[in-house]
N, CA and C atoms as an extended XYZ file, in Angstrom:
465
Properties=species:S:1:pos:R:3:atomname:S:1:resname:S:1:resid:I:1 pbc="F F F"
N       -29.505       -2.278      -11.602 N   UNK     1
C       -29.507       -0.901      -12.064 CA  UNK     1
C       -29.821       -0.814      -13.553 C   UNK     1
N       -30.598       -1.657      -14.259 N   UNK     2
C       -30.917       -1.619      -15.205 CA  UNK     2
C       -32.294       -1.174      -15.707 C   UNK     2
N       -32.930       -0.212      -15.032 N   UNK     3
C       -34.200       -0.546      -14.527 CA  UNK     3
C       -34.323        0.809      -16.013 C   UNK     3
N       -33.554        1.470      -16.260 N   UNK     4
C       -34.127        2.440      -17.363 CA  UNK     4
C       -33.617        4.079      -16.770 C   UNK     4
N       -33.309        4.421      -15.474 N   UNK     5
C       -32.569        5.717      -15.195 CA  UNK     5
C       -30.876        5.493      -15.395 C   UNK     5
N       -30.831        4.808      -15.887 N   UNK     6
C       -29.543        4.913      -16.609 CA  UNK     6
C       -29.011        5.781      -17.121 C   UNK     6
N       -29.804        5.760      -18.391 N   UNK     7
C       -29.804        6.984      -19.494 CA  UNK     7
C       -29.998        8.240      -19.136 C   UNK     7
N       -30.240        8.555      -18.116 N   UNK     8
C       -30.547        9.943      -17.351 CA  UNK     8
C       -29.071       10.617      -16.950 C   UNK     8
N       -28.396        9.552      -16.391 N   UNK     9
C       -27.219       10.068      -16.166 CA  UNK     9
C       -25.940        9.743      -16.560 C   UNK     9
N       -25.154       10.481      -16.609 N   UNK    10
C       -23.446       10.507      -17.537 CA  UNK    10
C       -22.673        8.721      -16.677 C   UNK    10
N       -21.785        8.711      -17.349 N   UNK    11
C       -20.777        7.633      -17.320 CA  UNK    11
C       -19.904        7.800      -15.783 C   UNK    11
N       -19.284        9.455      -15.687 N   UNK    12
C       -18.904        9.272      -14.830 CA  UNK    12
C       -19.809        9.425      -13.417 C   UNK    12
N       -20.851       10.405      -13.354 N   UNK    13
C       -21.987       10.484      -12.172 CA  UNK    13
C       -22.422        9.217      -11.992 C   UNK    13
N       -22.739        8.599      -12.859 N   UNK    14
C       -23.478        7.259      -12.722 CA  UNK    14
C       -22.196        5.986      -11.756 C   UNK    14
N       -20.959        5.832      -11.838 N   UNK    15
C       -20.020        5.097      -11.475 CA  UNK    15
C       -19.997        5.520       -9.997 C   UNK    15
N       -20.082        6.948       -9.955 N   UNK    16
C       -19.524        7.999       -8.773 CA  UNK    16
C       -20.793        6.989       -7.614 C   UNK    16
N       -21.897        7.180       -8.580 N   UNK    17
C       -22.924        7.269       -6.965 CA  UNK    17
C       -23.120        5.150       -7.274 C   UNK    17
N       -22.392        4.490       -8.189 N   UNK    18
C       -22.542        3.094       -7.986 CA  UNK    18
C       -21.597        2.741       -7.156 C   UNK    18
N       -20.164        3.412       -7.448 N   UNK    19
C       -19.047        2.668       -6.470 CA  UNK    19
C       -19.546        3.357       -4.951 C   UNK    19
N       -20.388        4.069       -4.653 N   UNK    20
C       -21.073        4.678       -3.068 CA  UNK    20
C       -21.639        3.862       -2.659 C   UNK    20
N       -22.509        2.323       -3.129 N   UNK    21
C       -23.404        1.584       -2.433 CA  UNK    21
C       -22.492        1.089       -1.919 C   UNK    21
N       -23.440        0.198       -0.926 N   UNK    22
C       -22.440       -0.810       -0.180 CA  UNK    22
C       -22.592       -1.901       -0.703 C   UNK    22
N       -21.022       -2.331       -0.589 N   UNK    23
C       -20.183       -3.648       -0.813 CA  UNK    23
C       -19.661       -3.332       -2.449 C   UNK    23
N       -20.086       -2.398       -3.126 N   UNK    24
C       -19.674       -2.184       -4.722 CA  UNK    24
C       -18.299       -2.538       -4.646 C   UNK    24
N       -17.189       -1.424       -3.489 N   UNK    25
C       -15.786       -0.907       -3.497 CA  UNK    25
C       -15.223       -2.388       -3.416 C   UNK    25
N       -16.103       -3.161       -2.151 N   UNK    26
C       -15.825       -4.757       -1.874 CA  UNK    26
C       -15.226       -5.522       -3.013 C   UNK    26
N       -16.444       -5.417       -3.650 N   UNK    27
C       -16.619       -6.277       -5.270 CA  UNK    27
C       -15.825       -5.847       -6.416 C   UNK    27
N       -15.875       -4.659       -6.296 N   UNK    28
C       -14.640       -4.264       -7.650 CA  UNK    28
C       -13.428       -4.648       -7.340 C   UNK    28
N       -12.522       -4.034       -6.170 N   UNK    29
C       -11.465       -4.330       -5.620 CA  UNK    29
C       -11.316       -5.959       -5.192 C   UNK    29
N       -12.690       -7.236       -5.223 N   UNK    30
C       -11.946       -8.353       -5.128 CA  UNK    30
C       -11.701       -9.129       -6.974 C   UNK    30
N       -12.737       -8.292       -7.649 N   UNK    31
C       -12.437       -8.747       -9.713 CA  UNK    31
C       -11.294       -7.743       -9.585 C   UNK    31
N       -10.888       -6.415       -9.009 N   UNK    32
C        -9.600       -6.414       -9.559 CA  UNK    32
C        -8.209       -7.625       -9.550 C   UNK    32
N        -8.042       -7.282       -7.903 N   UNK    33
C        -7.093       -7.492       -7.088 CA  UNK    33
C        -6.924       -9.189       -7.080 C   UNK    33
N        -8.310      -10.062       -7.297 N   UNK    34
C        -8.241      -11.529       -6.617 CA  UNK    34
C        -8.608      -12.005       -8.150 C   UNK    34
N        -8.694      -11.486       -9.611 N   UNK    35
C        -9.696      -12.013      -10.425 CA  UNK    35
C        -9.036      -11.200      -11.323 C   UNK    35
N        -8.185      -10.116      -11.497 N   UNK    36
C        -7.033       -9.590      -12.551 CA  UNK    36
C        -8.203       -9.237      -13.246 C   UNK    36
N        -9.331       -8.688      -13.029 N   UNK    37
C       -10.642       -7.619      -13.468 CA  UNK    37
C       -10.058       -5.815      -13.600 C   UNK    37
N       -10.991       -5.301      -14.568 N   UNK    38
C       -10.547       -4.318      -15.161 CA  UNK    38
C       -11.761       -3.288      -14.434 C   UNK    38
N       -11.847       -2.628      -13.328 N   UNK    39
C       -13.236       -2.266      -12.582 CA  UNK    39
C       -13.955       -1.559      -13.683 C   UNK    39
N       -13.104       -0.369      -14.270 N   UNK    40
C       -14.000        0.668      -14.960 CA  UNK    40
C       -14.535        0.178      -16.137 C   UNK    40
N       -14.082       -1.196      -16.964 N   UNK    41
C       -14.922       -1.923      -18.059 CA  UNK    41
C       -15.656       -2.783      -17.535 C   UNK    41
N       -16.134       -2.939      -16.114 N   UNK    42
C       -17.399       -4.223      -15.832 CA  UNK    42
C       -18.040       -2.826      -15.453 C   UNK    42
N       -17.719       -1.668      -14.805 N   UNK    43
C       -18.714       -0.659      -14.433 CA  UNK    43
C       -19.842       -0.154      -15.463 C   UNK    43
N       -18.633        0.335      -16.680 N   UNK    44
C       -19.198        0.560      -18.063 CA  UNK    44
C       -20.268       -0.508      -18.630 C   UNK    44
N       -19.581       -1.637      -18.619 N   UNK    45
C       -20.252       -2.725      -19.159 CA  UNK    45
C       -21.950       -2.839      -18.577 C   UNK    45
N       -21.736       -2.875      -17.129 N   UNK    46
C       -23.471       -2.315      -16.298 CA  UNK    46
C       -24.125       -1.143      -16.722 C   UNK    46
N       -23.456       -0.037      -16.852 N   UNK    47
C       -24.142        1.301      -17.580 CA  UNK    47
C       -24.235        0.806      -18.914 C   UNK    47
N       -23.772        0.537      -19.792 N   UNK    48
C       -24.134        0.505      -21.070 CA  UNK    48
C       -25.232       -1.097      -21.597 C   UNK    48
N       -26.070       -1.667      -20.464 N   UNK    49
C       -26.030       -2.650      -20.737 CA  UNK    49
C       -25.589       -3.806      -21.868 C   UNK    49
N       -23.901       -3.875      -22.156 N   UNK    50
C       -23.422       -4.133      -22.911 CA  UNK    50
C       -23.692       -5.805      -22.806 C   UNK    50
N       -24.090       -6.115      -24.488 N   UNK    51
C       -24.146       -7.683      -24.371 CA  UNK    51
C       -23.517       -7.669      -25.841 C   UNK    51
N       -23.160       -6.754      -26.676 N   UNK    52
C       -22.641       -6.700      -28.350 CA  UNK    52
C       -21.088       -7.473      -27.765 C   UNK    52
N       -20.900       -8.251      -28.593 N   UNK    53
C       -19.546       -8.867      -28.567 CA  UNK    53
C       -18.367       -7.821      -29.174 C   UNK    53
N       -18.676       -7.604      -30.593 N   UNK    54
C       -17.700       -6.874      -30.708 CA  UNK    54
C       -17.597       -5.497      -30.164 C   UNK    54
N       -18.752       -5.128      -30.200 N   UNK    55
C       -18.506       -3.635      -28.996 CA  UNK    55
C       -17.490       -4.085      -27.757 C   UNK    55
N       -17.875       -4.988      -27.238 N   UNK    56
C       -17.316       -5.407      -26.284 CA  UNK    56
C       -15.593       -5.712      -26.099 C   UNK    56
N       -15.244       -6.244      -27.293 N   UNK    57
C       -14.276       -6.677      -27.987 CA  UNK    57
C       -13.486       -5.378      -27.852 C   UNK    57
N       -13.986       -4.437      -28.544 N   UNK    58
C       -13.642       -2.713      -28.771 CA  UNK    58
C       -13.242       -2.046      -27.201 C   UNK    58
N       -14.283       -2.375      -26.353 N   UNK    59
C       -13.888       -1.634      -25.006 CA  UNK    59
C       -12.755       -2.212      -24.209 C   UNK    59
N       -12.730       -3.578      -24.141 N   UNK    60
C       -11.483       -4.449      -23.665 CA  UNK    60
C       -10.382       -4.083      -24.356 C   UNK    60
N       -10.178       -3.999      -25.007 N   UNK    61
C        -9.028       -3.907      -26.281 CA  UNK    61
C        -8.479       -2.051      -25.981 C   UNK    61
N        -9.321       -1.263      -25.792 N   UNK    62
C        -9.329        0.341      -25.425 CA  UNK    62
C        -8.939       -0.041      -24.373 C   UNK    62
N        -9.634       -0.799      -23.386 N   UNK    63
C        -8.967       -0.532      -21.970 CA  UNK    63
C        -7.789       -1.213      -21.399 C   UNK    63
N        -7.441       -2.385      -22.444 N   UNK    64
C        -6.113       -2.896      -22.034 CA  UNK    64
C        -5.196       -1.578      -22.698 C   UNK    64
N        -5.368       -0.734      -23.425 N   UNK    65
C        -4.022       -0.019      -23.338 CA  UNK    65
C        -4.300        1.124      -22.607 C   UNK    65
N        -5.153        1.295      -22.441 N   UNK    66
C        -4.989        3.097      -21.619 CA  UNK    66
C        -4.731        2.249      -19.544 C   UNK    66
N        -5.133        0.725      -19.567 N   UNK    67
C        -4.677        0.795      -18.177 CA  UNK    67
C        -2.930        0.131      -18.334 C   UNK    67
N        -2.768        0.110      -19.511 N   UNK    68
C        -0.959       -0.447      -19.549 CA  UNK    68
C        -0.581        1.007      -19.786 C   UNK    68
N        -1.032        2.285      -20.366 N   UNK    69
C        -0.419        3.123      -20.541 CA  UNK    69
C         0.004        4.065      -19.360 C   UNK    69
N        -1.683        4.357      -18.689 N   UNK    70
C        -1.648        5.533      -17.791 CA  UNK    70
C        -2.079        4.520      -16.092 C   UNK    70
N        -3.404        3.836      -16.056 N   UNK    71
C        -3.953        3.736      -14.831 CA  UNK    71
C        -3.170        3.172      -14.230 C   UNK    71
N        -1.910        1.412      -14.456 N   UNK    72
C        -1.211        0.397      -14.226 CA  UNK    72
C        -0.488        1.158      -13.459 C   UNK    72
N         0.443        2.702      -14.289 N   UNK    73
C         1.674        2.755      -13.856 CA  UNK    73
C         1.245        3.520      -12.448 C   UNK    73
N         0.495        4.251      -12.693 N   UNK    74
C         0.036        4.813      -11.751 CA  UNK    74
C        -0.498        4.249      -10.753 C   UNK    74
N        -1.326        3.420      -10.498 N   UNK    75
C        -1.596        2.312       -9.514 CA  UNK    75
C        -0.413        2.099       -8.585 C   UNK    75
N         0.595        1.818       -9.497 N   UNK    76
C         1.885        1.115       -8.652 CA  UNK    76
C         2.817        2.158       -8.048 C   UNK    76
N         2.592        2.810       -8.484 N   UNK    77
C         3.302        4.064       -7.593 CA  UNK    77
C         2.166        4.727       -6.678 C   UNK    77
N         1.280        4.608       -6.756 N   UNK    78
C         0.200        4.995       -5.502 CA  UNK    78
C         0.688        3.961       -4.564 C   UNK    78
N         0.850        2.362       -5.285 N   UNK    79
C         1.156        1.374       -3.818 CA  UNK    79
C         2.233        1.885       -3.201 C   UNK    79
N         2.983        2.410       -4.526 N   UNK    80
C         4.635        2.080       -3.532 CA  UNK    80
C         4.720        3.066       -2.722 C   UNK    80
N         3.822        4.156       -2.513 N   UNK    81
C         3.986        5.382       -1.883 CA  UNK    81
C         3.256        5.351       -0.172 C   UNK    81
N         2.824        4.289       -0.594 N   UNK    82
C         1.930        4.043        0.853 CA  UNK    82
C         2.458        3.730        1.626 C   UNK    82
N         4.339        3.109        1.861 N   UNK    83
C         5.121        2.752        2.726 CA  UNK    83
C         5.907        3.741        2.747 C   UNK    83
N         6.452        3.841        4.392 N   UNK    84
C         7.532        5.151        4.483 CA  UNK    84
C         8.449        4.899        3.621 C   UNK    84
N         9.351        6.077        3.078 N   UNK    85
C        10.329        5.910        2.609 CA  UNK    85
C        11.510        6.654        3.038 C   UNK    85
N        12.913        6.314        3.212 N   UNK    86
C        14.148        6.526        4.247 CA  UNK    86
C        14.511        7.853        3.643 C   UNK    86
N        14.045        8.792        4.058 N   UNK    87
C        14.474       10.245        4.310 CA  UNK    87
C        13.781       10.881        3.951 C   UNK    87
N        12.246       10.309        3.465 N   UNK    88
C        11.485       11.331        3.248 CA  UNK    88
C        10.198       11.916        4.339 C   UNK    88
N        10.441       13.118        4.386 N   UNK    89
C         8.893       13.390        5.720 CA  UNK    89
C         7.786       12.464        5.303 C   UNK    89
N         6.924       12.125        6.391 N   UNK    90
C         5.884       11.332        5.662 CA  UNK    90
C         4.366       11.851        5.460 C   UNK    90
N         4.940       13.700        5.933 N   UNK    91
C         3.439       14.561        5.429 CA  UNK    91
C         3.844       14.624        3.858 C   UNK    91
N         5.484       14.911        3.717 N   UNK    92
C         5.806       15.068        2.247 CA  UNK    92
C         5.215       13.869        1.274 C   UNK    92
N         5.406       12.773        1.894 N   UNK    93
C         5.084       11.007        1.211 CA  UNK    93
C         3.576       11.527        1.091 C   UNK    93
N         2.662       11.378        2.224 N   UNK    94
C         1.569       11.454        1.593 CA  UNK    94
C         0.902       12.471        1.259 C   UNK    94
N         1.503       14.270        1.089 N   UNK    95
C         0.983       14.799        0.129 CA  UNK    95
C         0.993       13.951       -0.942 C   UNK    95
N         1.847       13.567       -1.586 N   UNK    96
C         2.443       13.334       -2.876 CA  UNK    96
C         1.318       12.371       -3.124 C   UNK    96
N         1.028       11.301       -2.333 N   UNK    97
C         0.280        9.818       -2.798 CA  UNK    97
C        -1.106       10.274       -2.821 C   UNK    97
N        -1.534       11.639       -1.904 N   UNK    98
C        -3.012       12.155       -2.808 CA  UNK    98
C        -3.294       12.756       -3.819 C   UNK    98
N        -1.926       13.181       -4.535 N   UNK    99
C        -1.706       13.560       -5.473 CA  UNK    99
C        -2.272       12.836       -6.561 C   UNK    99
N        -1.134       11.326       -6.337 N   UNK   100
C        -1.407       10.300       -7.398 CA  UNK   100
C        -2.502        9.626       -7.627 C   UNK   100
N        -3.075        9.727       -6.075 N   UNK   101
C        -5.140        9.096       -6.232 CA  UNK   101
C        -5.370        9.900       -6.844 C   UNK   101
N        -5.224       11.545       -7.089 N   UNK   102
C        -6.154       12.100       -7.557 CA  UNK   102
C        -6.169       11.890       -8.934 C   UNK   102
N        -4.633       11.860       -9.678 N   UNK   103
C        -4.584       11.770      -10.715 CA  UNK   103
C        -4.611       10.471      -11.130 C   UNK   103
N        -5.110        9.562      -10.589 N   UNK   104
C        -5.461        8.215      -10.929 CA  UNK   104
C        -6.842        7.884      -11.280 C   UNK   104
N        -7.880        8.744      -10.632 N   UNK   105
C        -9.027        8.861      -10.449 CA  UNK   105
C        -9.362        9.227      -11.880 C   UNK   105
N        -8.430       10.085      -11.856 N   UNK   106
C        -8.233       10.937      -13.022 CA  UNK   106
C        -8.503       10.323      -14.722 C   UNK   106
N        -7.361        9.425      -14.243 N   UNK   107
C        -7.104        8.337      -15.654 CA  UNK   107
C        -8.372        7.587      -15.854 C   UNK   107
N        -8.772        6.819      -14.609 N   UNK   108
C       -10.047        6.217      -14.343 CA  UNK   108
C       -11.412        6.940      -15.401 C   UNK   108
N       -11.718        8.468      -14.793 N   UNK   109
C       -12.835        8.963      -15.639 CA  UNK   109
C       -12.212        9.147      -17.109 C   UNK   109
N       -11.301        9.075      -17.550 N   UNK   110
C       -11.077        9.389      -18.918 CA  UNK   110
C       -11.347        7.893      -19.962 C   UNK   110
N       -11.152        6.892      -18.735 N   UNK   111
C       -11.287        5.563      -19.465 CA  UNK   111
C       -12.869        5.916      -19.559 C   UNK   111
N       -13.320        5.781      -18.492 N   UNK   112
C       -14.684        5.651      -18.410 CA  UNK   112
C       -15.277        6.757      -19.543 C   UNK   112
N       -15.233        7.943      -19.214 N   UNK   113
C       -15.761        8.054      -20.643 CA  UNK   113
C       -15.597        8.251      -22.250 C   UNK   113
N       -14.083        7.382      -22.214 N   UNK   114
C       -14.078        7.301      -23.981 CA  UNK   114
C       -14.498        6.009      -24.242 C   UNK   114
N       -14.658        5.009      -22.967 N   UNK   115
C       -15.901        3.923      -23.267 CA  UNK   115
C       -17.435        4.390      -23.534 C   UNK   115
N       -17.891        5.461      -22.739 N   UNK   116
C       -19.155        5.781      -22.850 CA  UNK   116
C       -18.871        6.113      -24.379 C   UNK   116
N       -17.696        6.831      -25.329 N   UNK   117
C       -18.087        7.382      -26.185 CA  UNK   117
C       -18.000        6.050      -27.484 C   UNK   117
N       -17.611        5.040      -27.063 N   UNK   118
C       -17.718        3.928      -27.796 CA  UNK   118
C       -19.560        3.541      -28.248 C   UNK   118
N       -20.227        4.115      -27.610 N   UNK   119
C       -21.583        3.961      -27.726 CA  UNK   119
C       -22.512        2.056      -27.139 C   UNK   119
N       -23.441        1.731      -27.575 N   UNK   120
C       -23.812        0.298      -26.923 CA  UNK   120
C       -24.551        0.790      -25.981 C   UNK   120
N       -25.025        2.012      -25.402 N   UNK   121
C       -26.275        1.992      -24.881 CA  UNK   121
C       -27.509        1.718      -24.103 C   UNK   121
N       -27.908        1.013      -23.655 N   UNK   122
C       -28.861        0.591      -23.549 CA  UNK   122
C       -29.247       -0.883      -24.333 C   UNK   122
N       -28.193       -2.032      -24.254 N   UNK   123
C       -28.214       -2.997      -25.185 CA  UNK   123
C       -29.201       -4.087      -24.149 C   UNK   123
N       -29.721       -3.475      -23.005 N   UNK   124
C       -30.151       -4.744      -22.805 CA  UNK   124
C       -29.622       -5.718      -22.046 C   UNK   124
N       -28.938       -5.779      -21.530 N   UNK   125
C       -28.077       -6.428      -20.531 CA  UNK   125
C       -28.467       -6.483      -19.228 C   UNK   125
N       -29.111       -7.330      -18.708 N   UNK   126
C       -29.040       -7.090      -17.154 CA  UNK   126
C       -27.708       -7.002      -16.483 C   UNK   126
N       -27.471       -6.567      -15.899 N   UNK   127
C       -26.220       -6.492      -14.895 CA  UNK   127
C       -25.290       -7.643      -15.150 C   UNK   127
N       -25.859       -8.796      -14.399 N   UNK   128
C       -24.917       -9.816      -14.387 CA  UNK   128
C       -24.571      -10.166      -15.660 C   UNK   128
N       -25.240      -10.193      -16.708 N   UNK   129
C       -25.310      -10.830      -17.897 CA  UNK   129
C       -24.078       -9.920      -18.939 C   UNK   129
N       -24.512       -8.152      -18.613 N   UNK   130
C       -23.172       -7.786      -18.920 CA  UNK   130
C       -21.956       -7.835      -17.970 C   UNK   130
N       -22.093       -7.776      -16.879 N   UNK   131
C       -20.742       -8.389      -16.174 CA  UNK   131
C       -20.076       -9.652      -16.921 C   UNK   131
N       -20.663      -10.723      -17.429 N   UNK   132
C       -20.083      -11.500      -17.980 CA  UNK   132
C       -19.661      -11.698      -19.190 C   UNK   132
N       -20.116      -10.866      -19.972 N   UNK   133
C       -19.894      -10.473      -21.216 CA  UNK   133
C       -18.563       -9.633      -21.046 C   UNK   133
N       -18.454       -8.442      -20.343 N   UNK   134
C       -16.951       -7.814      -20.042 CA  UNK   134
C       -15.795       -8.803      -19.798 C   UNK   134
N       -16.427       -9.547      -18.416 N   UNK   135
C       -15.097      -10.383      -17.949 CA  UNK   135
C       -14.641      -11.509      -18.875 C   UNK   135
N       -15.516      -11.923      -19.906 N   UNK   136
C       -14.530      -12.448      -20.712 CA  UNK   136
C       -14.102      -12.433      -22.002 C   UNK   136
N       -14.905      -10.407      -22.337 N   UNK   137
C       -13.926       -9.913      -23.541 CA  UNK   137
C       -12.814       -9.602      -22.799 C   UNK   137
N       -12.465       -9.514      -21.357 N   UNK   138
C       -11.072       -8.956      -20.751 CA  UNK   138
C       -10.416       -9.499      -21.021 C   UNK   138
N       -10.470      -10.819      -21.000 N   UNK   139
C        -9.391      -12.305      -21.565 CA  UNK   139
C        -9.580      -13.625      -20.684 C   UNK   139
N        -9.684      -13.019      -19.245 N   UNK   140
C        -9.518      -13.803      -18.447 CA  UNK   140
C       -10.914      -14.209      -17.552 C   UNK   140
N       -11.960      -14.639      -17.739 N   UNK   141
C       -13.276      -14.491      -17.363 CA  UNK   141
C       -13.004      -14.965      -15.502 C   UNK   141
N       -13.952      -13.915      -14.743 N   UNK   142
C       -14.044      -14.069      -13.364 CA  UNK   142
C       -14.793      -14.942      -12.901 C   UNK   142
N       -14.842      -15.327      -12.254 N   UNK   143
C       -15.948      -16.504      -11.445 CA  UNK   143
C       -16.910      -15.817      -11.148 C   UNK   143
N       -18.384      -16.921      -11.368 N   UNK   144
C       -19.403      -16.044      -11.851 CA  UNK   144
C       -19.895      -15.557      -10.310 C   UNK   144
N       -19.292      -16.043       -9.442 N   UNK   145
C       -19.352      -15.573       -8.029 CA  UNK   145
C       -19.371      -14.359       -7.550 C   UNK   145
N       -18.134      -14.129       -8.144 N   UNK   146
C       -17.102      -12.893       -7.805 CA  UNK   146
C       -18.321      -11.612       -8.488 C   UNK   146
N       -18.493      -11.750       -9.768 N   UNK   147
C       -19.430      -10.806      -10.854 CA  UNK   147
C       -21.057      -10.878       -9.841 C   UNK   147
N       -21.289      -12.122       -9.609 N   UNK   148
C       -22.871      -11.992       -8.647 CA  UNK   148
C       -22.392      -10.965       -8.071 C   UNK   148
N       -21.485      -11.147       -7.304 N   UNK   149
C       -21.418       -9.870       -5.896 CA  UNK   149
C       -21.442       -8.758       -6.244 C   UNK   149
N       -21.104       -8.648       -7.369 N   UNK   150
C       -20.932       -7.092       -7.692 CA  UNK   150
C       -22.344       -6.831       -8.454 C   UNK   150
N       -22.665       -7.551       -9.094 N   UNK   151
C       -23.995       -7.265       -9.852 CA  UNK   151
C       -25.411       -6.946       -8.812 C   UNK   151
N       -25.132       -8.094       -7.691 N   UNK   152
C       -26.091       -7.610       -6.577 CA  UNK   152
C       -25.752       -6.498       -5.638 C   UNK   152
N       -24.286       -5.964       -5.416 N   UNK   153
C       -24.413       -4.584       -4.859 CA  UNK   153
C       -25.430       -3.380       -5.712 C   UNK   153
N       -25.050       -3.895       -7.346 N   UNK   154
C       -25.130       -2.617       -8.232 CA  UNK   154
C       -27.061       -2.486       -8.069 C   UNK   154
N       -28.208       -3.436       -7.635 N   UNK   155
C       -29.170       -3.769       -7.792 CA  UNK   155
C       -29.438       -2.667       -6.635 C   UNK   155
């Protein structure tokens, strides 16, 4: 997806119709979940073809606190809501837990675009190349496996 319609479209439209291909949801959810990956800074990282280190440096560093502040906590109470709980209706349970997707989603586009507003652009990055550049300003770099898969859904 580096091909140059990038720039045509916003941070969050652009994520909306990448996490829609198939196998994307696959690939993010196994760098989250199996690879302690940060989805919305390798997403960014593909839109912005980010290869600047310290830009990079800047977006990791932004996104370790807004997902310790807002997305983390929220995450975990979306999990914990997904099991019945002893006396509560469970139309009441999962109103409530579409609640918290929504407002999780929520947190999600706000990361996403005060990264877009970090700027980096169009740096040039093919996909994979910024996939790897993200995963190991995150701290913890993913196996370059894990990042192929996702870089070849995003293609």
């Amino acid at each position: 997806m580096t091909d140059g319609h990038l720039g045509l479209m916003n941070i969050w439209d652009w994520a909306l119709e990448a996490y829609g291909r198939p196998g994307v949801p696959q690939a993010c959810l196994a760098l989250q979940d199996e690879h302690g990956q940060n989805t919305c800074l390798l997403l960014w990282a593909v839109w912005a073809e980010a290869r600047d280190p310290d830009l990079l440096a800047r977006a990791a560093a932004l996104t370790r606190t807004w997902e310790a502040e807002a997305i983390g906590p929220l995450r975990a109470v979306r999990r914990g809501l997904k099991a019945p709980a002893a006396g509560v209706p469970d139309g009441a349970r999962e109103r409530l837990l579409e609640d918290v997707k929504a407002v999780e989603l929520h947190a999600e586009r706000v990361l996403l675009e005060a990264l877009a507003d970090l700027g980096g652009r169009f740096g040039g990055a093919p996909a994979l190349q910024a996939l790897e550049a993200a995963s190991a300003a995150w701290g913890t770099a993913a196996s370059r496996e894990a990042l192929a898969a996702l870089a070849a859904a995003l293609e």
